[in-house]
C-alpha positions as CSV (number, residue, x, y, z in Angstrom):
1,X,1.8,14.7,-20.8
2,X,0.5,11.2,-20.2
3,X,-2.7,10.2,-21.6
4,X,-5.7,10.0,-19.0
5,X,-6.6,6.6,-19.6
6,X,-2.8,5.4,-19.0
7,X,-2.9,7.1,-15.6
8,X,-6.6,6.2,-14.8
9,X,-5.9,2.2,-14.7
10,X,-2.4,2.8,-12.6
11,X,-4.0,5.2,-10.3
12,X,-7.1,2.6,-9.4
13,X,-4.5,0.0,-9.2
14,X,-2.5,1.8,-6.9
15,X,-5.6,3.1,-4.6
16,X,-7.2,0.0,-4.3
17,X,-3.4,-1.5,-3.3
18,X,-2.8,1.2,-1.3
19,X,-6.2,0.7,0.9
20,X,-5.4,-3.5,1.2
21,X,-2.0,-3.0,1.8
22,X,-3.1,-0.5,4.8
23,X,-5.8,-2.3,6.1
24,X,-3.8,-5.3,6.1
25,X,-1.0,-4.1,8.1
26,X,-3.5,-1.7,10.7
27,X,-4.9,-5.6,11.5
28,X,-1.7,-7.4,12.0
29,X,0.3,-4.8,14.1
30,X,-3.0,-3.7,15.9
31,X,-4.8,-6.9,16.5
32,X,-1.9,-10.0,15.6
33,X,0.8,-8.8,16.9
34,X,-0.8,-7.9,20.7
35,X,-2.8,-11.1,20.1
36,X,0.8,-13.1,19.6
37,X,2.8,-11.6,22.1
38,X,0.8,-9.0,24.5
39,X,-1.9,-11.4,25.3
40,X,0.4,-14.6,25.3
41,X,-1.5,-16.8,22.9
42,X,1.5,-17.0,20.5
43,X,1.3,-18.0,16.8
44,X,-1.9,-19.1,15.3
45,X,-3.0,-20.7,12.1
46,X,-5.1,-17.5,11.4
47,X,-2.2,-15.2,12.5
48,X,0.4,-17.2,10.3
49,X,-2.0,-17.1,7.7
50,X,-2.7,-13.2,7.7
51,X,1.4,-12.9,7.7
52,X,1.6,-14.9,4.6
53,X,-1.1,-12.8,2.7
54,X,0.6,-9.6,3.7
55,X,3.9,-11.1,2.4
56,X,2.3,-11.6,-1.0
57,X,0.2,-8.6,-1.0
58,X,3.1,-6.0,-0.3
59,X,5.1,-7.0,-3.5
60,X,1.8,-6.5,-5.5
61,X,1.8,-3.1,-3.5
62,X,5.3,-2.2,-4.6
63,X,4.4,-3.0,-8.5
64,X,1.1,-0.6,-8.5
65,X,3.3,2.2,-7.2
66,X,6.2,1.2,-9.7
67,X,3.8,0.9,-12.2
68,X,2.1,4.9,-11.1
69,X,5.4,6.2,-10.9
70,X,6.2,5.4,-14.5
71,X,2.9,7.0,-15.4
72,X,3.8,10.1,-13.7
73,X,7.4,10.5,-14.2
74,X,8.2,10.1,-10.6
75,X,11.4,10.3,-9.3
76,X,13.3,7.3,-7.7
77,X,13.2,9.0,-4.3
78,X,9.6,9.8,-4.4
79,X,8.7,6.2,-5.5
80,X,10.6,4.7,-2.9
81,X,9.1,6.8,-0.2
82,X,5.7,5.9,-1.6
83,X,7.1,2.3,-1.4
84,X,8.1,2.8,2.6
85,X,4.8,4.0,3.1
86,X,3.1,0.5,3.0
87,X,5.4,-0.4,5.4
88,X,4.4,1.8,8.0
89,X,1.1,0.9,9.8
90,X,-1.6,3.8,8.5
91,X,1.0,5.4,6.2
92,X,-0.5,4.1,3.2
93,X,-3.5,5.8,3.7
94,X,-1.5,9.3,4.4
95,X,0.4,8.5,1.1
96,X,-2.4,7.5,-0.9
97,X,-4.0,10.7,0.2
98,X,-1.4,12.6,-1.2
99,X,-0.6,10.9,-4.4
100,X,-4.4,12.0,-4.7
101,X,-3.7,15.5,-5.0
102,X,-1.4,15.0,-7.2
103,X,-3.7,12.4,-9.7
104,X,-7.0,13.5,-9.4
105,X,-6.7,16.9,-10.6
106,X,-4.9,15.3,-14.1
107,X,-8.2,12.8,-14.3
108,X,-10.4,15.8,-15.2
């Protein structure tokens, strides 16, 4: 099996990705996106801005979970629905959750 300390960096990697990732995309399609078009105020500087960081964030996303999945031996199905997830607003958090049952019992 894979060594502790291999998993322990990618799984913190992962989490803390996870938890950006989510938070980031809660805010736009919860707060941006009825700001933009529900309310009528249309595209700011600080909603262009928060689009752009999500853009850059989500490929750093995508490489923690690569990165985890190679740790773990994943299959390519179960790393691309852990990819999806951080597409979905809150669905990182429900993913991370599980990938925590997984990881946490192999940290011990």
């Amino acid at each position: 099996m894979t060594q502790t300390n291999d998993i322990t960096g990618a799984w913190k990697f992962y989490k803390a990705m996870a938890y950006i990732v989510g938070t980031a995309l809660a805010i736009l399609t919860f707060v941006a996106l009825p700001w933009e078009y529900l309310l009528g105020h249309g595209k700011s500087a600080l909603t262009i801005a928060a689009w752009t960081a999500h853009g850059w964030l989500f490929p750093i996303y995508l490489i923690a979970t690569f990165m985890l999945s190679l740790k773990l031996r994943w299959s390519l199905s179960k790393t691309a629905i852990i990819m999806v997830a951080g597409t979905i607003p809150l669905m990182s958090f429900v993913a991370e959750k599980r990938v925590a049952r997984e990881v946490e019992p192999l940290l011990k």
